[in-house]
C-alpha positions as CSV (number, residue, x, y, z in Angstrom):
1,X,0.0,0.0,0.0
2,X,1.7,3.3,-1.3
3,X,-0.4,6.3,0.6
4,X,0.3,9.9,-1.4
5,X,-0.6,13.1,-0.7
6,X,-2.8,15.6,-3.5
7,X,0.3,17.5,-4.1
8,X,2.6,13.7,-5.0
9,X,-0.1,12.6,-6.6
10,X,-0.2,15.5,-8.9
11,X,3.6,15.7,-10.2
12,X,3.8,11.6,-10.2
13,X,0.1,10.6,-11.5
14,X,1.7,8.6,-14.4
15,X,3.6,6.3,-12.2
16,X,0.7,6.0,-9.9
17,X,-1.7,4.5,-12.3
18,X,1.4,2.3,-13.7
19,X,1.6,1.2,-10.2
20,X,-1.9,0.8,-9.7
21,X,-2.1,-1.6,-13.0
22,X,0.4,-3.3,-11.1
23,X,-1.8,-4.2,-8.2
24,X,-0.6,-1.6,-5.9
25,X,-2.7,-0.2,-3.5
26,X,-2.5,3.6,-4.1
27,X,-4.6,6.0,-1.3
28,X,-4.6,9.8,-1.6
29,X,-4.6,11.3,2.0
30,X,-4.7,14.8,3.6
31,X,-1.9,14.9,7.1
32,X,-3.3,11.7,8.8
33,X,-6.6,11.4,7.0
34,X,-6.8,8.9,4.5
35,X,-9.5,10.2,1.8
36,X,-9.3,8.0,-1.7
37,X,-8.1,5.3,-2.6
38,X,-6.9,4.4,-6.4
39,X,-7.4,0.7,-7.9
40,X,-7.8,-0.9,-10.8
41,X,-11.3,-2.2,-12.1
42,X,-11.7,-5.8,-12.5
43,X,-13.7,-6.4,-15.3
44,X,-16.9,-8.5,-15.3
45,X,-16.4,-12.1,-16.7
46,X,-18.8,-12.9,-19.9
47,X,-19.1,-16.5,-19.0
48,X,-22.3,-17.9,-19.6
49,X,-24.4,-18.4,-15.9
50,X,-23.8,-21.7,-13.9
51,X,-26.0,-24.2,-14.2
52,X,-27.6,-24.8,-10.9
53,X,-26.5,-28.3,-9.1
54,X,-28.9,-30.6,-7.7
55,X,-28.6,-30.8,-4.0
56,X,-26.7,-27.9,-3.7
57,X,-29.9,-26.0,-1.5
58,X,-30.3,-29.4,0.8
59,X,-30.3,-28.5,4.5
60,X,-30.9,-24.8,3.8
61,X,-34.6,-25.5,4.7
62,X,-34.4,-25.5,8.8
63,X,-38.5,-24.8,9.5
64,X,-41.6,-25.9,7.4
65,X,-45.4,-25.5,8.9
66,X,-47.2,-28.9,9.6
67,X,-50.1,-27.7,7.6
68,X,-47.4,-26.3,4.6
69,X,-49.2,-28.4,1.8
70,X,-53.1,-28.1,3.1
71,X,-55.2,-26.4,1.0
72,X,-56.0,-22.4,1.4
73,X,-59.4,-21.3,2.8
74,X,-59.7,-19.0,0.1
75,X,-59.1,-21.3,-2.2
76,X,-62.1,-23.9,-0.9
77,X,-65.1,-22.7,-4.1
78,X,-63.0,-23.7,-6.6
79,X,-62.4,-27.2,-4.9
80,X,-65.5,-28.2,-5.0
């Protein structure tokens, strides 16, 4: 993590973003206060969506209502 002040930052700005690209940490600070912080964007993958995997939701169910499955009163007309 490099931290800078405004004034640094101004007269070395091109070797700040080459850092940056580099994966350094670059933050922009007052005395003692710390106020931005420079990084690079990663960008967002275009791989198609995962297909969901069977199983993978099994125990996330902790609570289900005895009467979960039982018909609904407003429902009861078109029952019959």
């Amino acid at each position: 993590m490099l931290t800078v002040t405004f004034e640094e930052a101004k007269a070395q700005f091109d070797s700040l973003v080459a850092a940056a690209y580099g994966g350094e940490e670059i933050i922009f600070a007052e005395p003692n206060k710390p106020l931005l912080k420079l990084a690079v964007i990663t960008p967002v993958s275009q791989e198609q969506p995962k297909t969901p995997q069977f199983g993978s939701g099994k125990g996330l169910i902790t609570y289900m209502a005895d009467d979960f499955d039982a018909p609904l009163d407003d429902m009861k007309e078109y029952m019959e």
